[in-house]
TORKEGU-304527 format. One record per residue: y, x, z of N, C-alpha, C in turn; residue in one letter. Coordinates in steps of 0.05 Angstrom, whole numbers, padded with zeros to 5 digits, always signed. Layout:
! TORKEGU-304527
YXZYXZYXZA ...
***
This chain:
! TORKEGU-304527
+02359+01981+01775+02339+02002+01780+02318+02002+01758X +02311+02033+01759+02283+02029+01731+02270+02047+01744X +02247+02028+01748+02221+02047+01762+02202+02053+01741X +02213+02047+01718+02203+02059+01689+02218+02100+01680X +02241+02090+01680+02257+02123+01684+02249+02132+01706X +02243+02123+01730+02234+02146+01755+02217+02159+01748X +02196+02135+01738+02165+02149+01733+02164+02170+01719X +02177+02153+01691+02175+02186+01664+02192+02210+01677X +02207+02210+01694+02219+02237+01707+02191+02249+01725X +02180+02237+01735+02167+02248+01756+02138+02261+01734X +02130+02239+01726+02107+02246+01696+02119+02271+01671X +02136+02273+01679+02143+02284+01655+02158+02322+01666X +02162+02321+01695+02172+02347+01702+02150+02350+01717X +02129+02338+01731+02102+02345+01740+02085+02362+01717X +02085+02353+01698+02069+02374+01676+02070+02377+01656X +02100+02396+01670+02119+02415+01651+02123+02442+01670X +02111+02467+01675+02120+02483+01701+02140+02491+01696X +02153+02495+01672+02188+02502+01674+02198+02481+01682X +02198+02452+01675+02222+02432+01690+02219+02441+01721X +02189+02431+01726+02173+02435+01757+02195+02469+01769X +02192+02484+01757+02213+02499+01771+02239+02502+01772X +02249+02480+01748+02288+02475+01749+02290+02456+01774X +02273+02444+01772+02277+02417+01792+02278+02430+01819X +02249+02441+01825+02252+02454+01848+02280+02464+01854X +02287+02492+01839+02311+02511+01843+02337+02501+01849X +02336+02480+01830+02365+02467+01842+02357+02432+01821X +02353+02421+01842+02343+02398+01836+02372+02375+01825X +02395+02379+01832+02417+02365+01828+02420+02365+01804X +02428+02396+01794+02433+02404+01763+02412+02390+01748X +02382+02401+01753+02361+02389+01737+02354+02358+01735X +02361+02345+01757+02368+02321+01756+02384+02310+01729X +02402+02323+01736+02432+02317+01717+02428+02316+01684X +02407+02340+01679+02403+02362+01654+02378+02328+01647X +02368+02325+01661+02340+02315+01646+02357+02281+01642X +02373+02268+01662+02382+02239+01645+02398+02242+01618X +02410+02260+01620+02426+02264+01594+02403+02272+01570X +02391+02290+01569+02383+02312+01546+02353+02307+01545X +02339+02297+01574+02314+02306+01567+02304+02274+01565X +02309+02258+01586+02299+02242+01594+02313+02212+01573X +02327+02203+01551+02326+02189+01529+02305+02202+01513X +02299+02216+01512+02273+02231+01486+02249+02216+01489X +02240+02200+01472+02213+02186+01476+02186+02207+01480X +02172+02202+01493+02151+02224+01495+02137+02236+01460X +02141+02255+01457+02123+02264+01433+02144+02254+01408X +02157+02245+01411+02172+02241+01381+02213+02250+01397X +02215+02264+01373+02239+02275+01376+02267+02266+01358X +02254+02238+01349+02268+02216+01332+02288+02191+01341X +02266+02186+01363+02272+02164+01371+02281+02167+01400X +02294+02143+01407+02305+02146+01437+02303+02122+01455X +02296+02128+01482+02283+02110+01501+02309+02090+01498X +02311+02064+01505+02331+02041+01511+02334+02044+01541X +02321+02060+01559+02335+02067+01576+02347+02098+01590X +02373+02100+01592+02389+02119+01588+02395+02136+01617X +02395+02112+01640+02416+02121+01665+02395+02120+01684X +02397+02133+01713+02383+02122+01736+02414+02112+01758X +02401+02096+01769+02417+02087+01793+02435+02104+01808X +02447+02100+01817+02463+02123+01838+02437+02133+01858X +02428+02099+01870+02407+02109+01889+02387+02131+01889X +02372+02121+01854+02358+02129+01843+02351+02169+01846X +02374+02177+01827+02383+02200+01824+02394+02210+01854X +02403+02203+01877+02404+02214+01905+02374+02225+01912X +02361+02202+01905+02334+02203+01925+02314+02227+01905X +02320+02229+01876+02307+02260+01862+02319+02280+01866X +02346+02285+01870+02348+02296+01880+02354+02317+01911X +02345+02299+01932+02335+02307+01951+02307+02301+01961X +02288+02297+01939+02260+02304+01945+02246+02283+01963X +02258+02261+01960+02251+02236+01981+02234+02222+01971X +02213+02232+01979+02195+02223+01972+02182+02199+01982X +02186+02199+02007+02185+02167+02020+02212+02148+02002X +02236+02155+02004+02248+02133+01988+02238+02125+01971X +02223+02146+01948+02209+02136+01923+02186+02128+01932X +02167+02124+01952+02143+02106+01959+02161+02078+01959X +02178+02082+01973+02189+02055+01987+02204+02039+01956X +02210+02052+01935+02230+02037+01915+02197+02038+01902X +02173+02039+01901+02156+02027+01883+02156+02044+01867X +02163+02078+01865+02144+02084+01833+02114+02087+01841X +02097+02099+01820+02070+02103+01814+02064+02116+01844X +02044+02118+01860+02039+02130+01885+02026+02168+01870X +02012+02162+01858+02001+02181+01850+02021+02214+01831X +02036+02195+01816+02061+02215+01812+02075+02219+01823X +02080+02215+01849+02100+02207+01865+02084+02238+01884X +02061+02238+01894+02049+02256+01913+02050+02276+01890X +02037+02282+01876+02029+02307+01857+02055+02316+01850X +02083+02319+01841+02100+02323+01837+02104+02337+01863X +02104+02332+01883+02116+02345+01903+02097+02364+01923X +02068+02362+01908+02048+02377+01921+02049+02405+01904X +02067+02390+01873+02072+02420+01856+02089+02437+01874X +02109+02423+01889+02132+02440+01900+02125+02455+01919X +02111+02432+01941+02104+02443+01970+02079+02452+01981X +02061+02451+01956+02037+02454+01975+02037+02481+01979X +02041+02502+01966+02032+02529+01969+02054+02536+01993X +02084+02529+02003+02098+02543+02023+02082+02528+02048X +02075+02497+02048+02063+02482+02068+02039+02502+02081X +02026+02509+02054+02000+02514+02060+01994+02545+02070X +02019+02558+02068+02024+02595+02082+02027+02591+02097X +02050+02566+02101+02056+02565+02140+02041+02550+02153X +02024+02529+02144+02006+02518+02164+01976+02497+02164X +01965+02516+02134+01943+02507+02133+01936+02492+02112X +01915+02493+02095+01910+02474+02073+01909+02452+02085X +01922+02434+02064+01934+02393+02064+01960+02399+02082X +01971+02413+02086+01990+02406+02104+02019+02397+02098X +02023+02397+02069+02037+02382+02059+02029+02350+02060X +02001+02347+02048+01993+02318+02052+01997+02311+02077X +01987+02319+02091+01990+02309+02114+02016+02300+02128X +02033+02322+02121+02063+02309+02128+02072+02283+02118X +02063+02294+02079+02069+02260+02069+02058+02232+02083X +02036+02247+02083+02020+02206+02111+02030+02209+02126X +02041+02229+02144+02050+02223+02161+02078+02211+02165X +02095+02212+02144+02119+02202+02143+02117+02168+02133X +02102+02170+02123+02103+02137+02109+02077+02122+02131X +02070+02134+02145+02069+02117+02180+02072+02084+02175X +02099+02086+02181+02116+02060+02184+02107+02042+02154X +02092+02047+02137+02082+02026+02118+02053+02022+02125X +02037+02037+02150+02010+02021+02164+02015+01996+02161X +01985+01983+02144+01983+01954+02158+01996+01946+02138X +02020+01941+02122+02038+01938+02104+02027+01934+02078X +02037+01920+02063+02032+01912+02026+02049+01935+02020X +02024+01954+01997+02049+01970+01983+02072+01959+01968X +02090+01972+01974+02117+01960+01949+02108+01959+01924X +02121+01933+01915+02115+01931+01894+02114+01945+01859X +02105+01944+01843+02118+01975+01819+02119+01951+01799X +02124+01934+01801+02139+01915+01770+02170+01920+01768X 
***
């Protein structure tokens, strides 16, 4: 597992609004498109290439179905982890039921880590 590749996926299609909308649209393909093509590219240089290439099977299941608790639970960054998906959901959350109401779902799903040591991100 690389909770180093999760991150730069999540850092890196969070603030980009074209990835932010491939991912959304069909998050499998864009998944697919960014380990191959996007995601070896070192940030800012178009020379060189990351030493890491692949995500997990796990890894790549859980981006592409938006699991966002799986990715609390595998330890990436908390903060890229929420904002990435507040790009997706906050505005349909927030037509059908109120500003935060995406957040709120998110606390409310990760419940079951009350009281709990966050997972670890080494």
């Amino acid at each position: 597992m690389s909770k180093y590749y999760v991150n730069k996926f999540l850092f890196m299609v969070d603030r980009d609004p074209e990835y932010l909308k491939r991912y959304t649209e069909d998050p499998a393909s864009f998944v697919a498109t960014w380990e191959q093509s996007i995601g070896p590219k070192l940030l800012g240089n178009e020379v060189e290439a990351s030493s890491v290439h692949a995500l997990t099977d796990k890894e790549r299941e859980i981006l592409v179905n938006h699991d966002y608790v799986g990715l609390f639970e595998m330890g990436v960054h908390f903060f890229l982890n929420l904002t990435i998906f507040i790009g997706i959901y906050d505005e349909p959350y927030m037509t059908k039921s109120g500003p935060l109401a995406f957040q709120r779902e998110f606390a409310a799903k990760l419940q079951h880590w009350r009281d709990k040591d966050y997972p670890p991100v080494d």
